[in-house]
C-alpha atoms as an extended CHARMM CRD file, in Angstrom:
* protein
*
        79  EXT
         1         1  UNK       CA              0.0000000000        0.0000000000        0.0000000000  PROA      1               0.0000000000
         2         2  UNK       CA              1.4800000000        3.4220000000       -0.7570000000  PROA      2               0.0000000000
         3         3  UNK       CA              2.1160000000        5.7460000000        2.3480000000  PROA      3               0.0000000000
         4         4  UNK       CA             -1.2340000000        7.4850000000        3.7180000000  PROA      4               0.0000000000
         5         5  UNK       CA             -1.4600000000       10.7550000000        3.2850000000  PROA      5               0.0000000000
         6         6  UNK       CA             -3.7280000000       11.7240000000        6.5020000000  PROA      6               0.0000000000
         7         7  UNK       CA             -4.7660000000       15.4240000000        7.3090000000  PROA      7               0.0000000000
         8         8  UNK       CA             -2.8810000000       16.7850000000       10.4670000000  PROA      8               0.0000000000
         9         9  UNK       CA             -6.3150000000       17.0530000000       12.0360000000  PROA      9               0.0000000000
        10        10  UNK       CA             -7.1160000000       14.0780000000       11.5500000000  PROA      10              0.0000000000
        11        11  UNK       CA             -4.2430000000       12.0180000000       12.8190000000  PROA      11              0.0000000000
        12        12  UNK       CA             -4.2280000000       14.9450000000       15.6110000000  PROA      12              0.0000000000
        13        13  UNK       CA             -7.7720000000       13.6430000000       16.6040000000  PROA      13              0.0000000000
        14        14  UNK       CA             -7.3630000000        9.8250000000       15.6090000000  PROA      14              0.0000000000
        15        15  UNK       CA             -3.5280000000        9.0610000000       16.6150000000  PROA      15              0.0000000000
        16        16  UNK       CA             -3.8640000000        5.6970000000       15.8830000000  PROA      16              0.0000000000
        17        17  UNK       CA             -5.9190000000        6.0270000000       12.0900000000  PROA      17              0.0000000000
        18        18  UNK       CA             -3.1830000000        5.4170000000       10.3880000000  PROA      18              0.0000000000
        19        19  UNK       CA             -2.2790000000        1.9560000000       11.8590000000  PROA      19              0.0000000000
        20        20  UNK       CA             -6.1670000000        1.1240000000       12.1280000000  PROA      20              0.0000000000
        21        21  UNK       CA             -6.6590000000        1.8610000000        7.9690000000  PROA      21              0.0000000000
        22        22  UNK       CA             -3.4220000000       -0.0350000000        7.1410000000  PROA      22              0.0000000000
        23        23  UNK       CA             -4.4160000000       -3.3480000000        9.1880000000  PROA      23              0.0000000000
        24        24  UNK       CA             -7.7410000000       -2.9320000000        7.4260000000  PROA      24              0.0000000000
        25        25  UNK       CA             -5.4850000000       -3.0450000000        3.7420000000  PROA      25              0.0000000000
        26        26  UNK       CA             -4.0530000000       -6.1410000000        4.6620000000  PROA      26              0.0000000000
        27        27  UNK       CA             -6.9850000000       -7.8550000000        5.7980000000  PROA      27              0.0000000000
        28        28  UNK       CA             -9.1390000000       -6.6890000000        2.1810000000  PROA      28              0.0000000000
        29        29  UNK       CA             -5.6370000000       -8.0070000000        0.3160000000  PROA      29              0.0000000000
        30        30  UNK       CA             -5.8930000000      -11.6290000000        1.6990000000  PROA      30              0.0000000000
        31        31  UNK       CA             -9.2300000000      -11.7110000000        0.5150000000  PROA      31              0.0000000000
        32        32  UNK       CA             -8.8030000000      -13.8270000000       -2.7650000000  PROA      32              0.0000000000
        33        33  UNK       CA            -12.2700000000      -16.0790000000       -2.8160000000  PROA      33              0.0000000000
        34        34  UNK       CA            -15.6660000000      -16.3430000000       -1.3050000000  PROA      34              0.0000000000
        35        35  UNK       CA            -14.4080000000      -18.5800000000        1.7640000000  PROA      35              0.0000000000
        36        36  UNK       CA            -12.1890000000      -15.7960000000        2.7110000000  PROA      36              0.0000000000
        37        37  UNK       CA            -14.7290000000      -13.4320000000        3.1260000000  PROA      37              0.0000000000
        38        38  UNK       CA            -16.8930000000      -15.7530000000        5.0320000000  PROA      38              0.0000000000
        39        39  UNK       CA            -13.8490000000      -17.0850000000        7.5020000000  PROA      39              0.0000000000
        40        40  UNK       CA            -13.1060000000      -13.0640000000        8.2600000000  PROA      40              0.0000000000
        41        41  UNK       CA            -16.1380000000      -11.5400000000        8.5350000000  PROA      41              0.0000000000
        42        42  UNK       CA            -18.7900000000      -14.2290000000        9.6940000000  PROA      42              0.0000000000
        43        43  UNK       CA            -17.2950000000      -17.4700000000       11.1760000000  PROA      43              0.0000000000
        44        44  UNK       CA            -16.5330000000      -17.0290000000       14.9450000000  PROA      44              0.0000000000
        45        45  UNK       CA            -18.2130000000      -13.9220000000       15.4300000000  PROA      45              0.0000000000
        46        46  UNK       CA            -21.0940000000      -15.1110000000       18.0370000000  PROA      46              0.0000000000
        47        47  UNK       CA            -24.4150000000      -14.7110000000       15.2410000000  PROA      47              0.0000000000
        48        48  UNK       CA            -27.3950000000      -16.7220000000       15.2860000000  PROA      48              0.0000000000
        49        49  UNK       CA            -27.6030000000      -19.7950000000       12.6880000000  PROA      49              0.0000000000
        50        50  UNK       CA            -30.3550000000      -17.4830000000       11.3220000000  PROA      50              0.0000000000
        51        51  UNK       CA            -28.0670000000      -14.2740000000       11.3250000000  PROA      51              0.0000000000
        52        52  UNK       CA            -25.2610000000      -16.3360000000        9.6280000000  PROA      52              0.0000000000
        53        53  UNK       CA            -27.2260000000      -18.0000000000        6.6780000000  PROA      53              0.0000000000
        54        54  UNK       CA            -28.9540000000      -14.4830000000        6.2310000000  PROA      54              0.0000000000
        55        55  UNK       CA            -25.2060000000      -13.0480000000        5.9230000000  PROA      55              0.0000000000
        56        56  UNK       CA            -23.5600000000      -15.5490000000        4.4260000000  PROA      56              0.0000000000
        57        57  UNK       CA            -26.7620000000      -14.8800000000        1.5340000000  PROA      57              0.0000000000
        58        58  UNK       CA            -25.7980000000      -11.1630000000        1.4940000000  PROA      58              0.0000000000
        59        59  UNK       CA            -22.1550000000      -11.5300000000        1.2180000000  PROA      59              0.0000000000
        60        60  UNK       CA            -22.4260000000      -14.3310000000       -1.8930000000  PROA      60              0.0000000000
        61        61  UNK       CA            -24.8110000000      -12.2170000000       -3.7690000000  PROA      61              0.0000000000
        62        62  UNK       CA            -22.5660000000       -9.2790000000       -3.6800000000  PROA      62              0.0000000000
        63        63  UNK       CA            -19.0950000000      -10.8820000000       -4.1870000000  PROA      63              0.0000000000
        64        64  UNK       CA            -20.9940000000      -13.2610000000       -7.2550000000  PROA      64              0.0000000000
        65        65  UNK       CA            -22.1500000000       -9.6810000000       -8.5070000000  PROA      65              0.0000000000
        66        66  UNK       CA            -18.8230000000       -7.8090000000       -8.4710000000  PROA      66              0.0000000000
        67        67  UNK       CA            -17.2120000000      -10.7580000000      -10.3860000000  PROA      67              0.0000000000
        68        68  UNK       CA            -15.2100000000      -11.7270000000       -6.7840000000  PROA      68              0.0000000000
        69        69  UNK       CA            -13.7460000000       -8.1490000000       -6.7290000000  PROA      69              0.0000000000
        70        70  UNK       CA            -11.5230000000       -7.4840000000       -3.5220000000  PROA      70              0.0000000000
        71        71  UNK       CA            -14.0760000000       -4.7920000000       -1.8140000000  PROA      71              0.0000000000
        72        72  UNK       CA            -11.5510000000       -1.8690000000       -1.8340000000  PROA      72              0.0000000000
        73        73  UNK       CA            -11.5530000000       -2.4230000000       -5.5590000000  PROA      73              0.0000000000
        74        74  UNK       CA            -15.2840000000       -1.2290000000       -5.7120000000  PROA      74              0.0000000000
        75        75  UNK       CA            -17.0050000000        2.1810000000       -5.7530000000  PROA      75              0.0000000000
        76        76  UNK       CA            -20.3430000000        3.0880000000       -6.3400000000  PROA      76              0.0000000000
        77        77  UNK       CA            -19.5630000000        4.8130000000      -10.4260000000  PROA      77              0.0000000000
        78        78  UNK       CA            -18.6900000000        1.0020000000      -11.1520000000  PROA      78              0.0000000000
        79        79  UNK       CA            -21.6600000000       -0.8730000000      -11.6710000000  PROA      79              0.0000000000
């Protein structure tokens, strides 16, 4: 990822943004296929069986939709 480029106010206000947004970078780059997505974001986080399927729909959908795009890829002029 290229260096951040964060206003002074910002990282004034939010000391630790920088660190937060670049953890969040590495996370969306080891996202290569729809398992991925389901281990980080749904398995082991405490949801009902209904919750889950009900995600798990939701996050298919979407990732079948933008062709398996990694999510910081995508922007709402795209599709």
């Amino acid at each position: 990822m290229n260096d951040l480029i964060i206003p002074s106010h910002l990282s004034k206000r939010f000391p630790r943004l920088e660190a937060i947004i670049k953890q969040a970078q590495g996370l969306f780059d080891s996202i290569n296929s729809f398992a991925d997505l389901e281990r980080y974001f749904l398995k082991g986080n405490g949801l009902s069986p209904n919750t889950y399927r009900s995600y798990l729909t939701a996050i298919k959908q979407f990732y079948e939709y933008t062709n398996g795009l990694n999510p910081l890829t995508m922007s709402t002029g795209r599709y």
